[in-house]
Biopython code that builds the backbone (N, CA, C, O; Angstrom):
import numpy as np
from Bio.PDB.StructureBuilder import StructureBuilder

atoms = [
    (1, "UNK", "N", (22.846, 46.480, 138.208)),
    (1, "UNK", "CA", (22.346, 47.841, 138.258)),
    (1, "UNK", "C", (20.900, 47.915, 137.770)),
    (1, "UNK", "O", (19.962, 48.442, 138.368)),
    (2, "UNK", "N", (20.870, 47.217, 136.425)),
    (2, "UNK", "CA", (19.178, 47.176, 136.427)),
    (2, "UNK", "C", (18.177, 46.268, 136.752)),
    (2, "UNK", "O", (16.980, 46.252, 136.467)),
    (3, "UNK", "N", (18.945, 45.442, 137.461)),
    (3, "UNK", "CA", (17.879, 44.393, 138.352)),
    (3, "UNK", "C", (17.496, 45.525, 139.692)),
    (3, "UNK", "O", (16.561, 46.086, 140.264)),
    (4, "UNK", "N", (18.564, 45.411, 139.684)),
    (4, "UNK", "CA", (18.450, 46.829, 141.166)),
    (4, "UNK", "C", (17.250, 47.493, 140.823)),
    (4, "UNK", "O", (16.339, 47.330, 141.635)),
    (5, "UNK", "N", (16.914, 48.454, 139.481)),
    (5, "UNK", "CA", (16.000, 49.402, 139.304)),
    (5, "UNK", "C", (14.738, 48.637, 138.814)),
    (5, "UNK", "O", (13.837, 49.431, 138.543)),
    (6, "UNK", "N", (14.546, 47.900, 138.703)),
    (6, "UNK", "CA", (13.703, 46.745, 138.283)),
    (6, "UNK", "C", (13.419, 47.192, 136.608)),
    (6, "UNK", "O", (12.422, 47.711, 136.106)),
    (7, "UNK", "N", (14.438, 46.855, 136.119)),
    (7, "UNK", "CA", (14.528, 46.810, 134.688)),
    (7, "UNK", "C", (14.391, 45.930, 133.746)),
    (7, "UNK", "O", (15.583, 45.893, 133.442)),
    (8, "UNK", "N", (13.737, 44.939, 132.793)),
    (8, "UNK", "CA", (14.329, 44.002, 132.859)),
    (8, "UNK", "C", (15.454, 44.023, 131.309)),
    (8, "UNK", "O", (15.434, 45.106, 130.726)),
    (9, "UNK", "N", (16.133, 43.210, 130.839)),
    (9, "UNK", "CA", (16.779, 43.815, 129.999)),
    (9, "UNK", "C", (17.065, 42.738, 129.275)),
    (9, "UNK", "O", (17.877, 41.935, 129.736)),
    (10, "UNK", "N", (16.374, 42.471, 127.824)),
    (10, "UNK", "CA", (16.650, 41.849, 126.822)),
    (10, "UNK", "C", (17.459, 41.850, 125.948)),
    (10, "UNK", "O", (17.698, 42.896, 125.344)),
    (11, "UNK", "N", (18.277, 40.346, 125.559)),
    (11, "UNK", "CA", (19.090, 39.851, 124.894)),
    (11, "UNK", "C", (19.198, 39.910, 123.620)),
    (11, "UNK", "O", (20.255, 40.197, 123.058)),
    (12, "UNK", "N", (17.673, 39.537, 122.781)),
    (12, "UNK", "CA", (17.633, 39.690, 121.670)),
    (12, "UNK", "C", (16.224, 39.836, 121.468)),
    (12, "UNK", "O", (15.340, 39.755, 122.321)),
    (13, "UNK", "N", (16.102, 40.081, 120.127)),
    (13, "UNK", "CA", (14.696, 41.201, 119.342)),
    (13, "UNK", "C", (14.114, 39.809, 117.804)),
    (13, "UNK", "O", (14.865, 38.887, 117.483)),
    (14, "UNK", "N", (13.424, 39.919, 117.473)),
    (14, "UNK", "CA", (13.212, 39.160, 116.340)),
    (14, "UNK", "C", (11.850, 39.778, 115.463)),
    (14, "UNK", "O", (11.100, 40.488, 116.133)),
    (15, "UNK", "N", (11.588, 39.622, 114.437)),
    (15, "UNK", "CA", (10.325, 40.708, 114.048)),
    (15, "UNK", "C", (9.090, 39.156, 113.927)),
    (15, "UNK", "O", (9.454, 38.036, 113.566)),
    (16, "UNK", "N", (8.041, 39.431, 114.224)),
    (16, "UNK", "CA", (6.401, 38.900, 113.666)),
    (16, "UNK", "C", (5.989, 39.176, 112.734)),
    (16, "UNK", "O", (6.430, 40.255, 112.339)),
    (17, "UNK", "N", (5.161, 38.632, 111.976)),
    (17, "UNK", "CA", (5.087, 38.827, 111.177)),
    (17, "UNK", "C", (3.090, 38.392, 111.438)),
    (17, "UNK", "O", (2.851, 37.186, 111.502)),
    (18, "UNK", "N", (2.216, 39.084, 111.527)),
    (18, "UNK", "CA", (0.822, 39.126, 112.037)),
    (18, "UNK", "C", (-0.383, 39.245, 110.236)),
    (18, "UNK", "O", (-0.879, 40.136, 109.546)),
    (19, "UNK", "N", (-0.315, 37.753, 110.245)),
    (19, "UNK", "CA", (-1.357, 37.635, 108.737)),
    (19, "UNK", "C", (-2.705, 38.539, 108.912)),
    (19, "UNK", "O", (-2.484, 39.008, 110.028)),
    (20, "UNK", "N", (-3.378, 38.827, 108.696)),
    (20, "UNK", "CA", (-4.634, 39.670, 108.780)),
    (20, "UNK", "C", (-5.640, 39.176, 107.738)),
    (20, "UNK", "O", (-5.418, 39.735, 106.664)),
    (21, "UNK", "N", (-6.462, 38.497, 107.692)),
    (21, "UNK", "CA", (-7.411, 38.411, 106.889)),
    (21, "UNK", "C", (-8.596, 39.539, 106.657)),
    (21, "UNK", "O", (-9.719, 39.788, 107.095)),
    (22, "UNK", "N", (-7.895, 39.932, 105.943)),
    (22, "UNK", "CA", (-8.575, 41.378, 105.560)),
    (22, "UNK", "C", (-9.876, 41.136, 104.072)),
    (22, "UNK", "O", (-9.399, 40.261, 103.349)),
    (23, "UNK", "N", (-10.972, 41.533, 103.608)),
    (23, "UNK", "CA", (-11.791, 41.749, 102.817)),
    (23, "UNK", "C", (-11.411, 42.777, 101.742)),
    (23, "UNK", "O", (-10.877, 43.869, 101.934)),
    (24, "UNK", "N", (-11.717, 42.327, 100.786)),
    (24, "UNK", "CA", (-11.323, 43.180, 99.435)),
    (24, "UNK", "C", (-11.973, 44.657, 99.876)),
    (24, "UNK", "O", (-11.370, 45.686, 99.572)),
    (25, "UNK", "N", (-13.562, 44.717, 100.801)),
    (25, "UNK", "CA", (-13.585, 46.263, 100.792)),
    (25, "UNK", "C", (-12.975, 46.927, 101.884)),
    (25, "UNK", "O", (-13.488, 47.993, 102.225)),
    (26, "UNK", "N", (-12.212, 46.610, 102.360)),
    (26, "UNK", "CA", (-11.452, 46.805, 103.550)),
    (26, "UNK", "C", (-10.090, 47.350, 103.348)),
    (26, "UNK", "O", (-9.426, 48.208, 103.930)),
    (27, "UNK", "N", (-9.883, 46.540, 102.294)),
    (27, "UNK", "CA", (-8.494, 47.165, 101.143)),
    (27, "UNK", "C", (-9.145, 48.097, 100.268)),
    (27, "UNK", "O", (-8.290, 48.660, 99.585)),
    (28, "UNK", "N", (-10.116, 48.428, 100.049)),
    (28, "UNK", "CA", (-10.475, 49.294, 98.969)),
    (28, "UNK", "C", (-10.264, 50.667, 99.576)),
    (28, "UNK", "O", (-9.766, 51.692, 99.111)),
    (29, "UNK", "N", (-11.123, 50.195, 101.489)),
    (29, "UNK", "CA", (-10.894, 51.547, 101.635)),
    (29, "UNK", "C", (-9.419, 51.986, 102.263)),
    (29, "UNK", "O", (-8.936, 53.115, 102.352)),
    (30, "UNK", "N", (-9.111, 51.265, 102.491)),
    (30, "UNK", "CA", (-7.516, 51.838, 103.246)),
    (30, "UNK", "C", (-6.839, 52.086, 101.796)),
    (30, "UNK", "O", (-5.663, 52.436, 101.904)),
    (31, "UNK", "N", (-7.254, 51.996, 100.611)),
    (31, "UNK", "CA", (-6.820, 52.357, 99.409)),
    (31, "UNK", "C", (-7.040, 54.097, 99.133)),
    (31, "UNK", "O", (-6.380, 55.027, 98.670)),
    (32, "UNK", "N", (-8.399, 53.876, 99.733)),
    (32, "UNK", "CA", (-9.224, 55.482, 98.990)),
    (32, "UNK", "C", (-8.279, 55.932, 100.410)),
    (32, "UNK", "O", (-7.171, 55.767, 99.900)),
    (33, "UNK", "N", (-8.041, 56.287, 101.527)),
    (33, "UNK", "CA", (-7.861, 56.741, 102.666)),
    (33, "UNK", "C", (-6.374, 57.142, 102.283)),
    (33, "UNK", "O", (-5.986, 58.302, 102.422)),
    (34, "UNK", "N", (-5.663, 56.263, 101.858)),
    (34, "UNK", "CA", (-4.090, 56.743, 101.268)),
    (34, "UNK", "C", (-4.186, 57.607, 99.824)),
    (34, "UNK", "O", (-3.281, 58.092, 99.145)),
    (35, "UNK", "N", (-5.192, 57.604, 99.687)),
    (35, "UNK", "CA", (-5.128, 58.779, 98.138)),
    (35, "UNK", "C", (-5.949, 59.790, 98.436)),
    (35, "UNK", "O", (-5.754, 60.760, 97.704)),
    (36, "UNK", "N", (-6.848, 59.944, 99.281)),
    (36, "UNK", "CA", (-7.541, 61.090, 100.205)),
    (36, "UNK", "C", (-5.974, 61.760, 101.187)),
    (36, "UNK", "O", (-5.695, 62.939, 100.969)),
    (37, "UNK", "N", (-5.416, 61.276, 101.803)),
    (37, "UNK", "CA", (-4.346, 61.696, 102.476)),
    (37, "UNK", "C", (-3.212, 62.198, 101.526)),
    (37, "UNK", "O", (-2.332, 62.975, 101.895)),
    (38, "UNK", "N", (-3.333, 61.601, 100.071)),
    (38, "UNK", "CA", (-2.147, 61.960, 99.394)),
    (38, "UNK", "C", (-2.312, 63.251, 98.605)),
    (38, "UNK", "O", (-1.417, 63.988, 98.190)),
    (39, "UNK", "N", (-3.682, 63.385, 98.475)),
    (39, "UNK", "CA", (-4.297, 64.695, 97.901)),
    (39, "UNK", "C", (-4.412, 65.649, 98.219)),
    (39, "UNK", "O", (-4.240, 66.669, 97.552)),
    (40, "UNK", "N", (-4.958, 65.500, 100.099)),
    (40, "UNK", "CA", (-4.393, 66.355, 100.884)),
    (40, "UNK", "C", (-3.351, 67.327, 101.038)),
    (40, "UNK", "O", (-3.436, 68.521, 101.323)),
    (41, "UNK", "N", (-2.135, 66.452, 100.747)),
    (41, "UNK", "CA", (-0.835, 66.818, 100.876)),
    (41, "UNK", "C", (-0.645, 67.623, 99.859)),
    (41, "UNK", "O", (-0.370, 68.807, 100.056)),
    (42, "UNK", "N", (-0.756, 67.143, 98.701)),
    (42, "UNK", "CA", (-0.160, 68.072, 97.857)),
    (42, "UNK", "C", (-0.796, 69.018, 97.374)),
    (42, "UNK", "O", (-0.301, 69.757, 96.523)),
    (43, "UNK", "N", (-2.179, 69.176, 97.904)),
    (43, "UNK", "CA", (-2.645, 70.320, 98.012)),
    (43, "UNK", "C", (-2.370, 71.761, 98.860)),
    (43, "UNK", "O", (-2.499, 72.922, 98.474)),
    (44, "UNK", "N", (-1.855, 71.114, 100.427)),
    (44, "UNK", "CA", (-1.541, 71.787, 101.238)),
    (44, "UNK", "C", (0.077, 72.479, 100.722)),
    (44, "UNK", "O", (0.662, 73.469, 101.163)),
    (45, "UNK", "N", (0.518, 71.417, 99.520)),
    (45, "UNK", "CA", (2.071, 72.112, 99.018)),
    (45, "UNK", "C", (1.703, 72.781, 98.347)),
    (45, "UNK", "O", (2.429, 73.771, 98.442)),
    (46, "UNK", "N", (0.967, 72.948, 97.626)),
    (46, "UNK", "CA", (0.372, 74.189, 96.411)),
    (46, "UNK", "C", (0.258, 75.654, 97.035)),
    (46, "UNK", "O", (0.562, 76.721, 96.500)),
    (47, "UNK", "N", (-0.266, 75.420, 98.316)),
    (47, "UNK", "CA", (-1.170, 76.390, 99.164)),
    (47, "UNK", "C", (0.297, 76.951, 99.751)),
    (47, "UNK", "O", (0.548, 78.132, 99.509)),
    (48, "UNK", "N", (1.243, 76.201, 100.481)),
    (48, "UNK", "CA", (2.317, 76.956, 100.954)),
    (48, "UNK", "C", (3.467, 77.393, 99.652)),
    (48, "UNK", "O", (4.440, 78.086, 99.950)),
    (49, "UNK", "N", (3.251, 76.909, 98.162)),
    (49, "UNK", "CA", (4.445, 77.686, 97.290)),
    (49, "UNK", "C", (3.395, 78.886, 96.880)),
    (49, "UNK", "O", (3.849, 80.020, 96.725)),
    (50, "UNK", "N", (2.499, 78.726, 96.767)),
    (50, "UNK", "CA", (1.615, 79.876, 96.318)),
    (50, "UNK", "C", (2.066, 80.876, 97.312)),
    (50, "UNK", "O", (2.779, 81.830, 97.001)),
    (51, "UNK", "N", (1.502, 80.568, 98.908)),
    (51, "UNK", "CA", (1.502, 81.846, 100.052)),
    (51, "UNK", "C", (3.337, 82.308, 100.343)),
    (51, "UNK", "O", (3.666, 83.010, 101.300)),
    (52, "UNK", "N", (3.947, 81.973, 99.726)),
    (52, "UNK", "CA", (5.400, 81.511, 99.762)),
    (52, "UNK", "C", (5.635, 82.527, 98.661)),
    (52, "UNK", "O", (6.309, 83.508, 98.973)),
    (53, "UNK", "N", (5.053, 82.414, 97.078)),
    (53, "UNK", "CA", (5.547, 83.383, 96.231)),
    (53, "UNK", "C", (4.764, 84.635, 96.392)),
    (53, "UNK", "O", (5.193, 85.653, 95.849)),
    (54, "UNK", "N", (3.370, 84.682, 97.263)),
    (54, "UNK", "CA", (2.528, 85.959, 97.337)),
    (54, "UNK", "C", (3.611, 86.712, 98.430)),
    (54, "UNK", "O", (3.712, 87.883, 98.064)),
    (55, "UNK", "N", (4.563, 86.430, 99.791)),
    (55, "UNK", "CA", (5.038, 87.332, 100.199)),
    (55, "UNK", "C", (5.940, 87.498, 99.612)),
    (55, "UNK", "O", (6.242, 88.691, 99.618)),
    (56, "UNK", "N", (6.702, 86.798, 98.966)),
    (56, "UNK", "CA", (7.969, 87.285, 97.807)),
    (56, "UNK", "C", (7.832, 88.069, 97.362)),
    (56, "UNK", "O", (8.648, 88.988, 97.432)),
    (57, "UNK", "N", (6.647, 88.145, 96.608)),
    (57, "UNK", "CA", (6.460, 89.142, 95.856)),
    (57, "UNK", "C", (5.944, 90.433, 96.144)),
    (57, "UNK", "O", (5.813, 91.351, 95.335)),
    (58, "UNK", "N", (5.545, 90.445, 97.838)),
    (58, "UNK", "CA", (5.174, 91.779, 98.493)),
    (58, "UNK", "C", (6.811, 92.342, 98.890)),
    (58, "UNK", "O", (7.423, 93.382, 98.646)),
    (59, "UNK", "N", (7.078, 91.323, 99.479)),
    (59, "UNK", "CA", (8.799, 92.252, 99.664)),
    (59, "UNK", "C", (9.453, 92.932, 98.832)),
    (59, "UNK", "O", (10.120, 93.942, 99.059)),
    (60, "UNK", "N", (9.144, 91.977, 97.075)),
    (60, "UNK", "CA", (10.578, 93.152, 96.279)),
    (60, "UNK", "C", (9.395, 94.215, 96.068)),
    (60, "UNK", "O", (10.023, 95.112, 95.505)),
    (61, "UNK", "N", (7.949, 94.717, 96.180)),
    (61, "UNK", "CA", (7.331, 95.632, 95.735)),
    (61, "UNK", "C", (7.850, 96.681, 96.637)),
    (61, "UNK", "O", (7.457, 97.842, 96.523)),
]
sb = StructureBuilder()
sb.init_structure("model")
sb.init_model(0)
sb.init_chain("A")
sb.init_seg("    ")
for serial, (resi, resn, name, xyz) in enumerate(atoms, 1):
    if name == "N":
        sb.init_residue(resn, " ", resi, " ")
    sb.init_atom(name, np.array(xyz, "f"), 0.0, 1.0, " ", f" {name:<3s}", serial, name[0])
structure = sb.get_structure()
């Protein structure tokens, strides 16, 4: 049936494993880039419990 549809269809899967010779400032910045993104975030959570308790608190008024 899936030769028919030109499928082809594998038996088995195995993972790679791809070394990277990467530079210390190269890691520095994919360092700063995950704590720029993480700051982000929990800033943007501040911003939605804040706008979250400002209509709360318009409803019981």
């Amino acid at each position: 049936m899936f030769e028919e549809a030109g499928f082809d269809i594998y038996l088995s899967h195995e993972l790679i494993e791809v070394r990277s010779q990467r530079t210390e400032a190269e890691k520095a910045i994919d360092n700063h880039c995950l704590a720029v993104n993480e700051l982000i975030e929990r800033i943007r959570n501040v911003y939605w419990q804040v706008k979250e308790r400002d209509v709360s608190l318009r409803a019981a008024i």
